[in-house]
N, C-alpha and C positions, 0 to 999 in steps of 0.2 A: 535651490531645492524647494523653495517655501512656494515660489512662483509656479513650478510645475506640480506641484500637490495641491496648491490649490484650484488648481485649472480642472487637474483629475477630480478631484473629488465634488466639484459646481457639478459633475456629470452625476453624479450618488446621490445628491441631495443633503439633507443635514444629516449629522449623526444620532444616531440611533439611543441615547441614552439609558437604556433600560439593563443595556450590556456593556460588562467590561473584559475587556482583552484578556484571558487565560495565560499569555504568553509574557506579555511584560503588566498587566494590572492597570492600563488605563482604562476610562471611561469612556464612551461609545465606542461603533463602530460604521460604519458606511455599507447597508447589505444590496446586491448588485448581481446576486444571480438567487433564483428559486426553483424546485422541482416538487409537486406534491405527492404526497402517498404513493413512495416507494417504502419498498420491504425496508425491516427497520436489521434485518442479515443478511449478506447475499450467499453466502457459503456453510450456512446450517443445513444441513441434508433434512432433504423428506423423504419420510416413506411413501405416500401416497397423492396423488393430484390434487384432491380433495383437502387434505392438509397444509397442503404447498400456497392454495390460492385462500386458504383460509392466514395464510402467515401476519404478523402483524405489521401495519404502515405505519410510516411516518412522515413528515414533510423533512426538506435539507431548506435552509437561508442562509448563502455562504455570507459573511461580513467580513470586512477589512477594516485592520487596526489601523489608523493613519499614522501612529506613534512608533511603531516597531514592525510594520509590514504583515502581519500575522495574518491569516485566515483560519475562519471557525464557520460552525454549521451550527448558529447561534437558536437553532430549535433541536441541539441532539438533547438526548436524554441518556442518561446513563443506567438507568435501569432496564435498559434493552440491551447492555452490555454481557450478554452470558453467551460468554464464547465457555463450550465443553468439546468432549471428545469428538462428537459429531460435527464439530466446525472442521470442515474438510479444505484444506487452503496447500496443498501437500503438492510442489511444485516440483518434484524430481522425478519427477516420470519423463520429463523434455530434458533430450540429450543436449538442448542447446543452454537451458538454464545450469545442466549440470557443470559445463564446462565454464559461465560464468561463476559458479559456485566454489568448483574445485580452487581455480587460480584465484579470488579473493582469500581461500581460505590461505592457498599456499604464499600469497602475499602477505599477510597480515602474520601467520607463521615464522616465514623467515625474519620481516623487521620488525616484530616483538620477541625475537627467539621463544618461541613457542616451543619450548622443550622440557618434555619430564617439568610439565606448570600446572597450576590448578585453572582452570578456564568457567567464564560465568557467563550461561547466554540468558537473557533476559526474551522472554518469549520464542521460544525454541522451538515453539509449533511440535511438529512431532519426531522432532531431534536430528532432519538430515544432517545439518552444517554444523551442529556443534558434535557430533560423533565422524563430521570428517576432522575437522582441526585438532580431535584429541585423537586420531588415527595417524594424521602427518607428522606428528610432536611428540607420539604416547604423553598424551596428557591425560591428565584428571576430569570432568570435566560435571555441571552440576545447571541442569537446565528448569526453566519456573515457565508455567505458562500451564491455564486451566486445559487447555485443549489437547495437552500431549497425551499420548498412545503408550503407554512403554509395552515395548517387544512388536510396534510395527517396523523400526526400522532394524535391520540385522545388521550388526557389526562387529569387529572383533575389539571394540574400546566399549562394547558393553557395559564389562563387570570393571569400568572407571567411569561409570557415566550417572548418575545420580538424578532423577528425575521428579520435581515435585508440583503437583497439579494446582498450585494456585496463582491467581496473581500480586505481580511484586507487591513488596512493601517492607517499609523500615528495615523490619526485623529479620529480613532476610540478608542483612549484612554480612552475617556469620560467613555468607559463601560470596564475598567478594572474591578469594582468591590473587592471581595475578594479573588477570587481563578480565575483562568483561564486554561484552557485544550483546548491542542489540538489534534485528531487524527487520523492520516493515511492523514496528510495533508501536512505536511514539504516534502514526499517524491516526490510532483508534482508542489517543487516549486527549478528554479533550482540558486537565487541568495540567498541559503541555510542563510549566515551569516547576511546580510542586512532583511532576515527577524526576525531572531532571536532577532536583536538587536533592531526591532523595537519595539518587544514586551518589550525585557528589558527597553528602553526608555518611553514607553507609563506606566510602573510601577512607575519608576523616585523614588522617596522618599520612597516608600508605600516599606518596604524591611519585610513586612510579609506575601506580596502577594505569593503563591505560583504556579509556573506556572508547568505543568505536561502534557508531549507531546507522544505520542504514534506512533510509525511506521516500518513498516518490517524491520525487523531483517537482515543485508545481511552477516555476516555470513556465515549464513544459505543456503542462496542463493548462494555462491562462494563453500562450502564445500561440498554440496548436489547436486552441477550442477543443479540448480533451473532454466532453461531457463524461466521455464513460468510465471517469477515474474520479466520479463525483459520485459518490455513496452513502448513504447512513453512516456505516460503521464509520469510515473516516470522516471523521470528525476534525482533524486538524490537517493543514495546510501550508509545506514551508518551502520558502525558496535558498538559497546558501545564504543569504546574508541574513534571513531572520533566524534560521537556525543558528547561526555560530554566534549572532546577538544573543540569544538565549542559550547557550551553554554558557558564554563567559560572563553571563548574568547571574550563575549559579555557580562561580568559581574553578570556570576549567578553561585552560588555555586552547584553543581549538591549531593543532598541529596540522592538518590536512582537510582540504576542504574539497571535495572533488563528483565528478558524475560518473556512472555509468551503465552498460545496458541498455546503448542505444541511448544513451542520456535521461532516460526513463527514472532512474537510482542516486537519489542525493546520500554521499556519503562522509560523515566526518568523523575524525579520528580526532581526540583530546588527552591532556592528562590533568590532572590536576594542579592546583595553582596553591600556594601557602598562602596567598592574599587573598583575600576576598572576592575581586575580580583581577581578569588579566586586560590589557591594555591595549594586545596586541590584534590589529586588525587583518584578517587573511586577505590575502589580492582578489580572491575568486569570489569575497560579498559586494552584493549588489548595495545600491542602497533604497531606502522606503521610498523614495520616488521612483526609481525604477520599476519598484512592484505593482506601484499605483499603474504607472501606465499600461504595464501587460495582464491589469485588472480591467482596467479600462477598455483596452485591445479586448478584451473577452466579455467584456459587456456588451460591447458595438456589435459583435460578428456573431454571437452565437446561435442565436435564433434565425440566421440563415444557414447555418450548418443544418440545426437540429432539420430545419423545412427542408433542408437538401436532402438529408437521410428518408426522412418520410416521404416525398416524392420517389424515391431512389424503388425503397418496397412496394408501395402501392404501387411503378408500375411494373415490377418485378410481378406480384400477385396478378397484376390485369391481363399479365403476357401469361399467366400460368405456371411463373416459371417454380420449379423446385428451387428453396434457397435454404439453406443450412449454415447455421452457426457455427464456427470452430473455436473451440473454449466456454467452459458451465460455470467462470468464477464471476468476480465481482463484473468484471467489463461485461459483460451479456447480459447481468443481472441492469446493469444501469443504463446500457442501449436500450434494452426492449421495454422497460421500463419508463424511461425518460420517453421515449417517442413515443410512450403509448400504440405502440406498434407490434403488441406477441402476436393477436391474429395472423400476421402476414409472415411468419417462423413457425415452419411446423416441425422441425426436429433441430437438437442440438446436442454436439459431439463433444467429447473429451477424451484425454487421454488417459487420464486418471482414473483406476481400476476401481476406485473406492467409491467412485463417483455413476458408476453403470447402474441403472437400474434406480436410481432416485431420483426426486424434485428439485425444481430450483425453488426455493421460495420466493411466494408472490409473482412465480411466473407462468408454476405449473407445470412446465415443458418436461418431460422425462429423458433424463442423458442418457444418451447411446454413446457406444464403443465406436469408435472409427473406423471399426468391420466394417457398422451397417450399413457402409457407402456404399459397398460394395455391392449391393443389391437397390440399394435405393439409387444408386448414380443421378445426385442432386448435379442441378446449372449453375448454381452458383453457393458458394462455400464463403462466407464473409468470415476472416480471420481478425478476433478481438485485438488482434497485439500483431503489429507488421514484423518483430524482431523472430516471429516463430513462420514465416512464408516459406523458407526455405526446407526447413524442418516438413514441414506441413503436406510441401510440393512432393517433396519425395514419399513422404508414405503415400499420398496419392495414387501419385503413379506406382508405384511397386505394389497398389493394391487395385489397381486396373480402372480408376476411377479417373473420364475427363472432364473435366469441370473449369467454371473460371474461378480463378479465388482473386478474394477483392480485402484490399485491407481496409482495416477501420481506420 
């Protein structure tokens, strides 16, 4: 291992000493990809153009831990962390997401006997999935996240469902409960092991509590030259074997380690340990040289992707052609963004009703409903996310619209 880390890392240059690793606390790190002044949110709704392009920037410098494989955005700032009600990230308008959503929850239900339980989701957004899991279970259920809504999602585990607008900390142990989930939350927080271990401590004794965290797979991202799952807000960066390094670095045994959604979703399920640490290595971590290399892999390649995209529009634009975005969330915010290429986007869809009629930040673009095709009948339809083409295809066409759709 010591041989091919060092091989990878001759490619980085020296370490960075200025930073130390969030994840496990060593000192430097090797930074290997940059994007300047992007939006410092991609899913804060604007009301107006003018507001949108006035949003704040920020630069991303991802770096890698060479001690525990870890990736950071060693220029985030966390005082551009004010996710409120307006952070619009509300992914259950797609019947395709929902049916990933339902079966995780009904998995996770049946083997933790989720029954007549108290449930704790840690960033609950605006409470789809923890108001399905206490609907499959009748459960209890007590959701924390600045950005929740109470009374946008309707359901009949309403009056068990407990809603409180801040983010976690210590003292909200009280609502451990029996099970607790978190997800697509750990990736926008970047003092990664201080939050883990809060959870572990807010457990304390209780070692049948099962905690179960969900969030993008990076991978995926480093092998596929994933630019547009490179954002401000996410801030942190894990693949299965730095994530289950850091949970049983924080005293939890990591029971299941696994992907899904397209392999898009790293998900691991733990419980806690009465030791300290647990010992136990799961088959599905990689290890910190194999990170390195598909850091590497993504050093080498990706500034001929990005060049492929921007030739791809410009001559999209020189032919005239109408080309349309499908999806207003982070992926579009960090395509048009990273390539420096909004000019050549002149409208962008969504599906999400909360979302018509407002700004992206720092993009400016106004989101339209997937009606407006219907009159615009755009040439080409670039879809942020390949796992929604199918989905996509058919509103399409059942809305008389032909077009090429082209995944990202």
């Amino acid at each position: 291992m010591v041989n091919i880390l060092s091989k990878v890392e001759s490619q980085f240059g020296d370490l960075n000493k200025e930073h130390s690793c969030p994840n496990c606390g060593s000192q430097g790190l090797h930074s290997f990809y940059e994007v300047k002044n992007v939006p410092v949110h991609s899913c804060l709704m604007m009301d107006s153009r003018e507001q949108a392009l006035d949003f704040p920037c920020g630069d991303v410098s991802l770096g890698f831990c060479p001690e525990c494989g870890f990736i950071t955005n060693t220029l985030f700032d966390s005082h551009w962390s004010a996710y409120a009600p307006n952070y619009e990230d509300q992914q259950s308008f797609s019947p395709t997401f929902n049916k990933f959503a339902l079966n995780l929850a009904k998995k996770w239900q049946a083997k933790y006997d989720l029954n007549d339980k108290d449930i704790v989701e840690i960033g609950c957004s605006k409470g789809d999935f923890l108001f399905l899991i206490c609907e499959l279970g009748k459960n209890r259920g007590v959701g924390i996240d600045p950005s929740v809504v109470p009374g946008r999602v309707i359901s009949e585990a309403s009056d068990r469902v407990k809603f409180i607008q801040e983010y976690y900390r210590k003292d909200h142990a009280e609502y451990v409960g029996d099970f607790i989930c978190c997800r697509h939350t750990l990736e926008h927080i970047q003092p990664t092991k201080e939050f883990i271990q809060t959870v572990r401590d807010s457990i304390g004794e209780r070692t049948e509590v099962a905690f179960c965290l969900e969030i993008p797979d990076n991978t995926r991202v480093m092998q596929e030259l994933a630019f547009e799952d490179i954002y401000y807000e996410h801030c942190s960066y894990f693949s299965p074997g730095t994530l289950a390094r850091l949970f049983r670095s924080c005293g939890f045994e990591v029971t299941e380690l696994y992907k899904e959604y397209g392999d898009q979703y790293l998900i691991v399920e733990a419980r806690p340990v009465a030791t300290k640490t647990s010992d136990l290595v799961h088959p599905n971590e990689e290890t910190v040289a194999e990170v390195a290399q598909d850091v590497a892999h993504f050093a080498a390649n990706i500034d001929a992707k990005l060049q492929h995209w921007k030739d791809y529009l410009t001559q999209q634009k020189e032919a005239r052609k109408k080309v349309v975005v499908w999806g207003s969330g982070s992926k579009c915010v960090a395509f048009l963004t990273t390539l420096d290429t909004i000019d050549k986007i002149e409208y962008v869809v969504d599906i999400n009703p909360n979302r018509h009629g407002k700004f992206i930040p720092g993009v400016g673009k106004e989101i339209m409903s997937p009606e407006f095709l219907k009159e615009y009948q755009p040439d080409t339809v670039i879809v942020m996310n390949a796992i929604y083409c199918d989905e996509i295809g058919t509103m399409l066409k059942e809305m008389g619209v032909e077009t090429e759709v082209v995944a990202l």
